[in-house]
Backbone as JSON, one array per atom type, in Angstrom:
{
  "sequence": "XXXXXXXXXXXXXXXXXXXXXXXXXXXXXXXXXXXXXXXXXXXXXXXXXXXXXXXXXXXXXXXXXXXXXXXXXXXXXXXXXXXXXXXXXXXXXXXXXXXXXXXXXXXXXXXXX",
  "N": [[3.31, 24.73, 5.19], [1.49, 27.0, 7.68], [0.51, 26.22, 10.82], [0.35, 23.62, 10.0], [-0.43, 20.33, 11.95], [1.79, 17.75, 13.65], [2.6, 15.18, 12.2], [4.44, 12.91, 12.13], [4.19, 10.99, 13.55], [1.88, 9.37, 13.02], [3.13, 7.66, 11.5], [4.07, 5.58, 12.47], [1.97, 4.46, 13.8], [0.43, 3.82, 11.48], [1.12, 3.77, 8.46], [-0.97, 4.15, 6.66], [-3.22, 5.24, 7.82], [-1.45, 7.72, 8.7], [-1.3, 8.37, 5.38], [-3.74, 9.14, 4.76], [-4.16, 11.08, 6.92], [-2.87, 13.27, 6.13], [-3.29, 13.89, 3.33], [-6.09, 15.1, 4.08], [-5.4, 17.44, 4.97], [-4.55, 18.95, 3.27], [-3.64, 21.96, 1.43], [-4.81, 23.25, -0.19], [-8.14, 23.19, -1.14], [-9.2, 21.81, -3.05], [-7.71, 19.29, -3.37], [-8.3, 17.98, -1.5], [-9.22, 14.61, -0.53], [-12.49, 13.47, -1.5], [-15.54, 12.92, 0.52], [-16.57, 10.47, 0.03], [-13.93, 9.38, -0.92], [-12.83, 9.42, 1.28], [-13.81, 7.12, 2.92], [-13.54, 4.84, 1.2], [-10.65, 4.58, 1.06], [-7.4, 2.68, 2.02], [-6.65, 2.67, 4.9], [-9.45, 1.88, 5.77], [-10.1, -0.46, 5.2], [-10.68, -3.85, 5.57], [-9.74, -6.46, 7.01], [-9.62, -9.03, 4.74], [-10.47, -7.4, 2.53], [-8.19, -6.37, 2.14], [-6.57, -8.84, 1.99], [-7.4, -9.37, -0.35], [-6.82, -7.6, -2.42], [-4.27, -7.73, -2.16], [-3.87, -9.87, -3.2], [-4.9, -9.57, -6.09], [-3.6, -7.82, -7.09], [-0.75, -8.67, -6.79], [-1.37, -10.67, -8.78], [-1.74, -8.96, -11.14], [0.15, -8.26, -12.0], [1.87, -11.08, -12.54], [0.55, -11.27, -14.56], [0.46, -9.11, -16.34], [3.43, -9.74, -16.66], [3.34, -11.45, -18.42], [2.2, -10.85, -20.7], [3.13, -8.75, -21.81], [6.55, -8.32, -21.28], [8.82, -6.25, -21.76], [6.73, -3.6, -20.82], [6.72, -4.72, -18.24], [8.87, -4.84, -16.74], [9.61, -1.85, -16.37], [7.47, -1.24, -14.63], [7.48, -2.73, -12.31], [9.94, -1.9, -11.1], [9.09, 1.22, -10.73], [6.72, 0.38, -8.45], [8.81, -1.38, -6.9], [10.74, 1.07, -6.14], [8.88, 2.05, -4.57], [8.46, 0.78, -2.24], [10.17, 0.21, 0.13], [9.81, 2.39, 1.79], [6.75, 1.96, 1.93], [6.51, -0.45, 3.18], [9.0, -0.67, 4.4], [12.21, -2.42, 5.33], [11.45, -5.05, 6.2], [9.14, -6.45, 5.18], [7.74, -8.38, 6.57], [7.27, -7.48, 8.67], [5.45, -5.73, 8.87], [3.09, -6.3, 8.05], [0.15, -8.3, 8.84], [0.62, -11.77, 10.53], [-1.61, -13.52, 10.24], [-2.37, -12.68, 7.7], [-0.33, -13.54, 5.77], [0.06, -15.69, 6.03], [-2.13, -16.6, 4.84], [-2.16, -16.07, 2.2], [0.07, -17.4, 1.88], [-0.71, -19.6, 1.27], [-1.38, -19.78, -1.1], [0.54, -19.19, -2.97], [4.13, -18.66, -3.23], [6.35, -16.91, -1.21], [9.1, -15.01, -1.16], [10.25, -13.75, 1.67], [12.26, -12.38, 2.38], [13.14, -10.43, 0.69]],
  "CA": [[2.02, 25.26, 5.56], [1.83, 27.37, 8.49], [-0.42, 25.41, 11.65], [0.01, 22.39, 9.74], [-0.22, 19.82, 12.48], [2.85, 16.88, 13.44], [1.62, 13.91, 11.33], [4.88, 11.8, 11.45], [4.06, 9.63, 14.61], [1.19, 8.59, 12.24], [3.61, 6.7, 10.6], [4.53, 5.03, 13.5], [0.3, 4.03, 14.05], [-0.43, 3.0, 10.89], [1.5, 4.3, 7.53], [-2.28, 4.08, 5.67], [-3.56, 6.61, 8.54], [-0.39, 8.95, 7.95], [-1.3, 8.85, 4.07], [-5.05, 9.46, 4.95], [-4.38, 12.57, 7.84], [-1.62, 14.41, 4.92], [-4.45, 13.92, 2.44], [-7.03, 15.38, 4.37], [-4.93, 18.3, 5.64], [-3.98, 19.34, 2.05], [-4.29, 23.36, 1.77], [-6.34, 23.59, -1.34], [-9.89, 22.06, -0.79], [-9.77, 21.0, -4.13], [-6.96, 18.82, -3.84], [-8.59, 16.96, -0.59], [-10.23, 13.72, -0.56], [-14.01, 13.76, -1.35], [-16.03, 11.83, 1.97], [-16.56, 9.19, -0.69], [-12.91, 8.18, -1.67], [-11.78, 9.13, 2.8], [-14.47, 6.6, 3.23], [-12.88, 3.9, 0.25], [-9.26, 4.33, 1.59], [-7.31, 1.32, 2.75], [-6.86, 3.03, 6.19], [-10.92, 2.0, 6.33], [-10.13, -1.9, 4.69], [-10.76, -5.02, 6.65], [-8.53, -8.0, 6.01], [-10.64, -9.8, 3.54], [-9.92, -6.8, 1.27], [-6.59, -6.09, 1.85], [-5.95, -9.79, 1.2], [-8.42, -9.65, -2.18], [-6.23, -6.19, -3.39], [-2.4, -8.34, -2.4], [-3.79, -10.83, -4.27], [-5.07, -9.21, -7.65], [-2.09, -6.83, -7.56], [0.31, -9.59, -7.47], [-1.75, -11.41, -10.48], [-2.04, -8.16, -12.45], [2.34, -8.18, -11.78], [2.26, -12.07, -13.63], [-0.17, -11.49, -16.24], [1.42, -8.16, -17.58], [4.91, -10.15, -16.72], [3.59, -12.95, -19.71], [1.39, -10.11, -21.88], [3.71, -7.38, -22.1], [7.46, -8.44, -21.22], [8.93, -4.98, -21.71], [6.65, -2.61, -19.53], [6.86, -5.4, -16.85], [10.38, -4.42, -16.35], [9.58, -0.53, -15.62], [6.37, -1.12, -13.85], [7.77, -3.43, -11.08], [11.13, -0.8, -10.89], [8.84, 2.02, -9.91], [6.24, 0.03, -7.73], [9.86, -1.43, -6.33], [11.09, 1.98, -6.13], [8.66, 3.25, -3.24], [8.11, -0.35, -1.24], [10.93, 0.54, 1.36], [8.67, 3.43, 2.35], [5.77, 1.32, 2.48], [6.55, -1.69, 4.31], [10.24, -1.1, 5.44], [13.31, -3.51, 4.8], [11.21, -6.36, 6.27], [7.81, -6.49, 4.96], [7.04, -9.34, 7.1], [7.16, -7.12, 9.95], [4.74, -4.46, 8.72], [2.09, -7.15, 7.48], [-0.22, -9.21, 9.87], [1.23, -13.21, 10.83], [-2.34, -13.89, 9.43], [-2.71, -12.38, 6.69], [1.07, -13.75, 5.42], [0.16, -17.43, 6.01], [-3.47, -17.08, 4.21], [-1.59, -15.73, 1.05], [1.23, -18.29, 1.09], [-1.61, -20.95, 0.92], [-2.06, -19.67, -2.68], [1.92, -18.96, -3.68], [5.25, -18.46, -2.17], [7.33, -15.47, -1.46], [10.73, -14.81, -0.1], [9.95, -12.32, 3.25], [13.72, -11.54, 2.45], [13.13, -9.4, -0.29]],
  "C": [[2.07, 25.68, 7.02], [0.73, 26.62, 9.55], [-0.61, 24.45, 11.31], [0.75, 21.25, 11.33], [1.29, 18.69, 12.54], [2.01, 15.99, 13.23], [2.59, 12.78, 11.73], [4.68, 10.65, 12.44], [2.74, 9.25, 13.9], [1.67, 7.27, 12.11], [3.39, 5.52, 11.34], [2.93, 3.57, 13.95], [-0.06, 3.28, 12.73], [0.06, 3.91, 9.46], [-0.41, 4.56, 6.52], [-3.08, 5.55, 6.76], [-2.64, 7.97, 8.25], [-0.71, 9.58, 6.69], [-2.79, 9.61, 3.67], [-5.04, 11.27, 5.75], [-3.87, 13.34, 6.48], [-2.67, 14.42, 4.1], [-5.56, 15.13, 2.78], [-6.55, 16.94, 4.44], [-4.0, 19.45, 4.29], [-4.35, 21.37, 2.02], [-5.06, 23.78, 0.36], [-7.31, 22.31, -1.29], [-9.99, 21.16, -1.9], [-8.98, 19.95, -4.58], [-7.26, 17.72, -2.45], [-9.09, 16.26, -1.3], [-11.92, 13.98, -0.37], [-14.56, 12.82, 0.18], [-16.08, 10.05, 0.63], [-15.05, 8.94, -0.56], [-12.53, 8.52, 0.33], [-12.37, 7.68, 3.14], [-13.84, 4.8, 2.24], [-11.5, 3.75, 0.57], [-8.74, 3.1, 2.26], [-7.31, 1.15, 4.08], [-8.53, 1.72, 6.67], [-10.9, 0.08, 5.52], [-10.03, -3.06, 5.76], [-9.33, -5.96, 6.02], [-8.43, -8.8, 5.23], [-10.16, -8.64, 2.3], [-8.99, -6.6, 0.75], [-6.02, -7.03, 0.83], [-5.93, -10.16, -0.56], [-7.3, -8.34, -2.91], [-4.57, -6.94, -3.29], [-2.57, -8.92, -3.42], [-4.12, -10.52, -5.79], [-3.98, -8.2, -8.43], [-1.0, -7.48, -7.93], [-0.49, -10.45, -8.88], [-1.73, -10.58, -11.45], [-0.28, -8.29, -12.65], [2.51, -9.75, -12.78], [1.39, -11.97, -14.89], [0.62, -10.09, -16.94], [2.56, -8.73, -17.8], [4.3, -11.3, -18.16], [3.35, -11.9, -20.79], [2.72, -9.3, -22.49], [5.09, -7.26, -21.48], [8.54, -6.95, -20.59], [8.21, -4.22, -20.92], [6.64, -3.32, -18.62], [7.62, -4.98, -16.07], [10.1, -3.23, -15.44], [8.12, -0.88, -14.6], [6.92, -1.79, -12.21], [8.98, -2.19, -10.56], [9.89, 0.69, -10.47], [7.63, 1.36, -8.36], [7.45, -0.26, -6.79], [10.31, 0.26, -5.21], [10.79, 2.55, -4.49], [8.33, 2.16, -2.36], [9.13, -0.06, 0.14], [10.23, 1.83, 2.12], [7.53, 3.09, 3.14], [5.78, 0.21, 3.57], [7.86, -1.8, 4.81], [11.31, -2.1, 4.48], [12.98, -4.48, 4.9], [9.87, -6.35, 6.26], [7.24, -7.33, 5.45], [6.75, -8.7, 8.55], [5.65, -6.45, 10.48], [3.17, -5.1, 8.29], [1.34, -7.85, 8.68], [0.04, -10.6, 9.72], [0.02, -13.68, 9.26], [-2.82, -13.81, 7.79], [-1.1, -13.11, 5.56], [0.64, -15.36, 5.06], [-1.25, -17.22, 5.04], [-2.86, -16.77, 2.73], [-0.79, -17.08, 0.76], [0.6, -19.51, 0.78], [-1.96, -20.62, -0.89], [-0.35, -19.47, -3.78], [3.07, -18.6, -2.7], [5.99, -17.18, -2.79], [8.65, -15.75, -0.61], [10.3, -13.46, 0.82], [11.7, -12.1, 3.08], [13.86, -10.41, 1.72], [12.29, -7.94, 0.05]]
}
């Protein structure tokens, strides 16, 4: 796109801002974000939600892992797939201290993975 602005020091600020500006900056109107969903974005999430969306995402990940065996497999392999994108090689980096320890009060993870 020609005058499309440099976005990637976004990344750098805040990968959820990066995915929010590229969104916005889309060249068909009809393929932007409405003000409702810029306004619902995680960019715009406190820490209370974030934590409430780690946590029901990882429970929807063990209840399909008991329900449904088979698509467990592919579902985690593409969520997998794009996590080095999202949070890097060390997702403990990219996460807040706080928000890490209020989770592990409910289950444990390996920060190696």
């Amino acid at each position: 796109m020609k005058n499309c602005p440099a976005t990637d020091a976004l990344k750098d600020v805040s990968i959820d801002a990066w995915d929010l500006v590229l969104s916005m900056l889309r060249r068909n109107p009809k393929s932007r974000p409405t003000a409702a969903q810029i306004c619902n974005h995680p960019f715009f999430w406190n820490s209370t939600k974030r934590l409430a969306f780690l946590c029901e995402f990882s429970d929807r990940l063990e209840t399909d892992a008991e329900t449904s065996p088979t698509a467990d497999g592919f579902d985690r392999l593409l969520i997998e797939r794009k996590a080095s994108t999202i949070v890097g090689t060390s997702w403990t980096k990219r996460i807040d201290p706080s928000l890490i320890n209020a989770v592990q009060k409910f289950r444990s993870y390996d920060t190696s993975s």
